[in-house]
C-alpha positions in Angstrom: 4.9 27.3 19.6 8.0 26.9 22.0 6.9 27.1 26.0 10.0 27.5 29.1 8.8 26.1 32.2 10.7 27.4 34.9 10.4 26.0 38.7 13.1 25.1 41.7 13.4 24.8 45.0 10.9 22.7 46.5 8.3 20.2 45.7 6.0 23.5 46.0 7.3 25.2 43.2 8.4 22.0 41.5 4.5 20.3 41.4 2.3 22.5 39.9 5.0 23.3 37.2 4.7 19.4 36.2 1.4 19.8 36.3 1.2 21.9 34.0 3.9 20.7 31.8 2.3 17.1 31.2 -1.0 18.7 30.1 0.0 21.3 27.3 -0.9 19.7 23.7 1.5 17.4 21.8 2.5 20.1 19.3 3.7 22.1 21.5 7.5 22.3 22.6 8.3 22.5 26.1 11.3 23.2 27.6 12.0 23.3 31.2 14.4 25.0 33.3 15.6 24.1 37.2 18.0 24.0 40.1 20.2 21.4 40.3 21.6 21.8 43.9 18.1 21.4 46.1 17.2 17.6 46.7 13.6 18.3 45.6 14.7 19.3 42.3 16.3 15.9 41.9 13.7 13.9 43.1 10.9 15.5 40.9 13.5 15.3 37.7 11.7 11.9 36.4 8.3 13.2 36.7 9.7 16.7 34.2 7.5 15.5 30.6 10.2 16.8 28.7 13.8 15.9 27.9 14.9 19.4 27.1 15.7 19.8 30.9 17.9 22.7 31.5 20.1 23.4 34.7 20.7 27.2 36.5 22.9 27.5 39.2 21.2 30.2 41.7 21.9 31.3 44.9 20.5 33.5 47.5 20.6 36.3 48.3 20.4 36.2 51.9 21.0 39.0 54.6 23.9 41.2 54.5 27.2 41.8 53.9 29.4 38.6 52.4 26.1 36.2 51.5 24.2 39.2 50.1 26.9 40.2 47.7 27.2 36.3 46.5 23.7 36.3 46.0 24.1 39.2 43.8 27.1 38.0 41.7 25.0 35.0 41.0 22.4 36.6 40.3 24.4 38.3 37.5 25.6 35.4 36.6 22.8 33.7 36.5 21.1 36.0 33.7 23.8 36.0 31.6 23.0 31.8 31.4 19.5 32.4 31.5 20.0 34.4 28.6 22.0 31.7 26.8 19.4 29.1 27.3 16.8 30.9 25.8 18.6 32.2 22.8 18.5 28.4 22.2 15.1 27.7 22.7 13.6 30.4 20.9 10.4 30.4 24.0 7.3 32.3 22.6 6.1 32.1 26.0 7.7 31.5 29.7 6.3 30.7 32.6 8.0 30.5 36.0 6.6 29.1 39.0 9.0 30.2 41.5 12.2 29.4 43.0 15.7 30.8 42.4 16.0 30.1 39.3 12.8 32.0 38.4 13.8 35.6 38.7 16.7 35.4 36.3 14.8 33.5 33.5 12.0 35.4 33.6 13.9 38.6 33.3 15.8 36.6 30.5 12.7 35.8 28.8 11.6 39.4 29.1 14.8 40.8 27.4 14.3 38.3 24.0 10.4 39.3 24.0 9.2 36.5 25.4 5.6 36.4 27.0 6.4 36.4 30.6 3.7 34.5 33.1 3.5 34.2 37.1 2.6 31.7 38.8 2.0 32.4 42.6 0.6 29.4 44.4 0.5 30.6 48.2 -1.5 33.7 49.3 1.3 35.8 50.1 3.6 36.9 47.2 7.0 36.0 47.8 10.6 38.1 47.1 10.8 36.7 43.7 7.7 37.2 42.4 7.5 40.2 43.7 10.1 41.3 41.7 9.4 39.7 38.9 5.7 40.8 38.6 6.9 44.4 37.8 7.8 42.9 34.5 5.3 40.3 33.9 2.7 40.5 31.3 0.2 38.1 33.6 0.2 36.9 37.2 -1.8 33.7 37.9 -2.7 33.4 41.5 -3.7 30.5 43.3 -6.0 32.3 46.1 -8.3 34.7 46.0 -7.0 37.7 47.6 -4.3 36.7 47.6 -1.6 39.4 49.3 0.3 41.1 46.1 1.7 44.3 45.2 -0.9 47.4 43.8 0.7 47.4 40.5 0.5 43.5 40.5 -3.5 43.6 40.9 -4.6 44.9 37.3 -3.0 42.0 35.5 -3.9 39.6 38.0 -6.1 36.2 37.7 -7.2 33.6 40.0 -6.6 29.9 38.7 -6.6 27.7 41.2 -3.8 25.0 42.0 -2.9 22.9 39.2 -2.8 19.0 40.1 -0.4 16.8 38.7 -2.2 13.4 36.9 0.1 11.0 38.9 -0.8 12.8 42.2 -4.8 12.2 41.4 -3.7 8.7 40.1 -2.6 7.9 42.8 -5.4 9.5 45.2 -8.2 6.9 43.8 -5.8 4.4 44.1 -5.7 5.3 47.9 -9.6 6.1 48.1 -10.3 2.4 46.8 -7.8 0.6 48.9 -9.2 2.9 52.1 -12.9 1.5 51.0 -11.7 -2.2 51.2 -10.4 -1.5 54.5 -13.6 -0.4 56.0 -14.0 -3.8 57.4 -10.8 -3.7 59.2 -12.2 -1.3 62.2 -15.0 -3.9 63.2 -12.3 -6.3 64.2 -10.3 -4.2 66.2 -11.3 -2.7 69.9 -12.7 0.7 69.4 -12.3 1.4 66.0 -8.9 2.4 63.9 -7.6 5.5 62.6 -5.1 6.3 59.9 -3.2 9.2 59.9 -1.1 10.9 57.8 1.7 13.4 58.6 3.4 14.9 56.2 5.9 18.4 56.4 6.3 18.5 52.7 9.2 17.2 49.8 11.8 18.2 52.6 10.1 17.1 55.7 9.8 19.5 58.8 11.7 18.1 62.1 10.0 20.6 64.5 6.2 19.1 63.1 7.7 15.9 63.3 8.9 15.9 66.8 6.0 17.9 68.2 3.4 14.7 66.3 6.1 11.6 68.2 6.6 14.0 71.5 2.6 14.6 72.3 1.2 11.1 70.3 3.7 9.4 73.3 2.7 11.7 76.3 -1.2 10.4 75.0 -0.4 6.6 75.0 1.7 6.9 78.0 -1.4 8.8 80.0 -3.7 6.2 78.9 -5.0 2.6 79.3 -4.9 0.8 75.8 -8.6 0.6 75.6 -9.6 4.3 75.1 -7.2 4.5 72.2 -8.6 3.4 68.5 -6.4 1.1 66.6 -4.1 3.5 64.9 -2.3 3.2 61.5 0.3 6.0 60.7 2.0 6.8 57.7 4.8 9.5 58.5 6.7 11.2 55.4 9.9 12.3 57.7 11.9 13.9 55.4 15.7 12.6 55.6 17.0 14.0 59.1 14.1 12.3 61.1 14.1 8.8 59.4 16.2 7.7 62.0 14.6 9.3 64.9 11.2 8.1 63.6 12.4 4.1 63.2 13.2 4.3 66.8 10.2 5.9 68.2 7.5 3.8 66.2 9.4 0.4 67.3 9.2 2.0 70.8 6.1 2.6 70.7 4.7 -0.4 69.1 6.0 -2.7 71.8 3.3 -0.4 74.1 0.6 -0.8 72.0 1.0 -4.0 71.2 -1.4 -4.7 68.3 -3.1 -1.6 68.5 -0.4 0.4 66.3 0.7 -0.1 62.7 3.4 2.2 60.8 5.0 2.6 57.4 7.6 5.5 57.4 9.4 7.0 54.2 11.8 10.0 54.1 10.1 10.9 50.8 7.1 9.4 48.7 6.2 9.8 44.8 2.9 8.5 46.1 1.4 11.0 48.7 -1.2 11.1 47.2 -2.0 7.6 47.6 -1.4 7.6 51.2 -3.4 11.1 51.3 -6.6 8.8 49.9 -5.7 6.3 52.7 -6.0 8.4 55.7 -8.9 9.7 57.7 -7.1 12.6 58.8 -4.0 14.5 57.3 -1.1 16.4 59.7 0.8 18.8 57.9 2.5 22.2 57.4 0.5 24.8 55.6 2.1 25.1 52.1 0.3 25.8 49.1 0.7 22.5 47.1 -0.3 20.4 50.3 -3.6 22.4 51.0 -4.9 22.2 48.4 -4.0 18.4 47.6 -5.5 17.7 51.0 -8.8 20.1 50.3 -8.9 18.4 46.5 -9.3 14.3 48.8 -11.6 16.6 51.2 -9.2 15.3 53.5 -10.3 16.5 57.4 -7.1 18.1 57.9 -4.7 19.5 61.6 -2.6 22.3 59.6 0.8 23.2 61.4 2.0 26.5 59.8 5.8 26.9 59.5 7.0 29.3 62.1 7.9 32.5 60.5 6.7 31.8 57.2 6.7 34.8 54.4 3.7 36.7 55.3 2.5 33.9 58.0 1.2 32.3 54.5 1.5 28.6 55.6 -1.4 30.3 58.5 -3.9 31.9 55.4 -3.3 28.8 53.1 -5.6 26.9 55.0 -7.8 29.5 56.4 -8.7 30.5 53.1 -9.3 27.5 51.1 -10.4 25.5 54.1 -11.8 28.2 56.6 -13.3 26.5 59.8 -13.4 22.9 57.9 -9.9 22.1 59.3 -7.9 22.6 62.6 -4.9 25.1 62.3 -2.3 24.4 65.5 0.9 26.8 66.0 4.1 25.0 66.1 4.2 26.9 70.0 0.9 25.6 71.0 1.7 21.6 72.6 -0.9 21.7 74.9 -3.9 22.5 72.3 -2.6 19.9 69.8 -2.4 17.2 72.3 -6.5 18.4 73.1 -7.1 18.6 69.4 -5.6 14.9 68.9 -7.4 13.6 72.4 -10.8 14.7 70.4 -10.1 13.5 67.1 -8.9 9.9 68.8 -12.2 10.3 70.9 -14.0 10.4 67.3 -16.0 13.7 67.8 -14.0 16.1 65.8 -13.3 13.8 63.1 -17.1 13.5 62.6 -17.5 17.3 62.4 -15.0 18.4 60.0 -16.0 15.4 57.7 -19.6 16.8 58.0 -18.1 20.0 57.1 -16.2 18.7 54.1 -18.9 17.2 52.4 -20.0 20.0 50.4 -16.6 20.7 50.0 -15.6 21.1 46.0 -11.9 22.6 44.5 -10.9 22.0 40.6 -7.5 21.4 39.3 -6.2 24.8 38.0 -4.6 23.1 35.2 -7.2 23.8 32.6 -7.9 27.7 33.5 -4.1 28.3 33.2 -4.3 26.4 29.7 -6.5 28.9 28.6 -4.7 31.7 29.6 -1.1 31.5 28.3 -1.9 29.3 24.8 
């Protein structure tokens, strides 16, 4: 049996894809088809459990006019490759997981009789899926109720979220280091804290700057004894890396020994420094959630403004509901109250209490079943 993987775009297309990929059995062939222009598709390429890599070249289609017609052309263009690739492969089954390079593929693998999957991870269907569930013999979904079209519901299933093995490798790894460092806090005044904050594969400059802008306007309001000992770990993204070097240095020389850093543009081991932290700051995308909700992480969720369907909002609030914080990007003054509380300790405590019964699977096994 010969299985096409198809995902691009971003680490939240990319993930669960690989996921998937490096737990179908050793007789099977996989193939795997991407992007080759987005910097997430390069820096996921390693972790891809196959060799038999493929490259599409898809644009968007994006408003009117000049840019919408390219889209189109490429879109054309792009199933005519599609079509090439798996003429090669021979797939007896294809699976996208969204991204440009989905639609054509699919529709590819629908043309040579091909069993055509979906994978949807958020809770709001996007464009491409959309289309392509019209023609799809299954849809996997992430979420339950998740937003879809009528016609999409009847061959629907919930799965879950499928977690890579490096990701929860790395996560105990984190979770044991964190429990050596429980010590650590009993030396310092009034406690530590380590915080995550994270915008995803690409990073997210508005989240970053609205974390350094109201973290700053906190020390600078008070004295150095009501702040815990803080320990940040900040996945920038490339266009704040810069930025961020500048402001912890800053910052440091006004907390003297009361702040510690480590900054990356970009980390193959999130989930290492997910197990690390007490509390997690992020956008709301699909991959992230339920990574956090899988380390019953207490989690501050900062949706992307203008997100398809507001899903980076109902991510969260429906894996989560009221066992994490959900901020707008618009709302400075309640995230510097929400961060006042959880440096005062009292809001930690509660959505840790609330996370204790707290239980979500890896999706990888349920989708196994499905599609072999």
């Amino acid at each position: 049996m010969n299985i096409c993987i198809v995902a691009g775009g971003t680490g939240g297309h990319i993930t669960p894809a690989i996921a998937v990929a490096e737990k179908l059995p050793k007789d099977v062939g996989i193939f795997f088809i991407t992007g080759k222009s987005r910097k997430a598709e390069q820096r996921f390429l390693s972790e891809i459990p196959t060799s038999k890599v493929f490259f599409l070249d898809v644009k968007p289609i994006v408003g009117k006019g000049l840019g919408a017609f390219r889209g189109i052309i490429s879109a054309f263009s792009s199933l005519k490759d599609a079509i090439e690739i798996l003429k090669k492969i021979k797939p007896n089954i294809i699976i996208g997981f969204g991204g440009y390079v989905s639609g054509p593929s699919l529709l590819a693998g629908k043309i040579l009789k091909s069993k055509v999957f979906i994978f949807e991870q958020n809770s709001v269907m996007g464009l491409t899926n959309k289309i392509s569930s019209i023609f799809a013999d299954k849809i996997l979904l992430s979420f339950p109720d998740s937003e879809i079209p009528k016609f999409s519901k009847k061959k629907s299933i919930i799965v879950g979220f499928p977690l890579r093995n490096k990701f929860k490798e790395h996560l105990e790894e984190g979770l044991k280091e964190k429990e050596k460092e429980k010590g650590r806090g009993e030396e310092k005044n009034g406690g530590y804290l380590n915080i995550l904050i994270t915008g995803g594969s690409q990073g997210a400059l508005s989240l970053n700057r609205l974390f350094t802008k109201t973290l700053k306007k906190i020390v600078e309001s008070n004295t150095d004894a009501n702040l815990p000992y803080l320990q940040i770990f900040h996945q920038t993204g490339d266009l704040f890396f810069d930025e961020a070097e500048k402001f912890y240095f800053s910052l440091k020389q006004k907390m003297k020994n009361k702040l510690a850093y480590s900054i990356f543009p970009f980390s193959e081991k999130i989930g290492y420094y997910i197990g690390l932290s007490d509390l997690v700051i992020s956008r709301g995308g699909a991959g992230t959630v339920f990574e956090i909700a899988y380390a019953k992480k207490p989690a501050i969720f900062i949706p992307l403004p203008k997100s398809i369907g507001d899903h980076q909002l109902k991510n969260p609030l429906k894996i989560f509901g009221d066992s994490c914080v959900i901020v707008r990007q618009s709302e400075e003054g309640r995230f510097e109250v929400v961060l006042k509380e959880i440096f005062s300790g009292s809001l930690l405590s509660e959505l840790k209490e609330k996370l204790k019964s707290f239980s979500i699977e890896d999706g990888s096994k349920k989708i196994l079943e499905i599609i072999l």
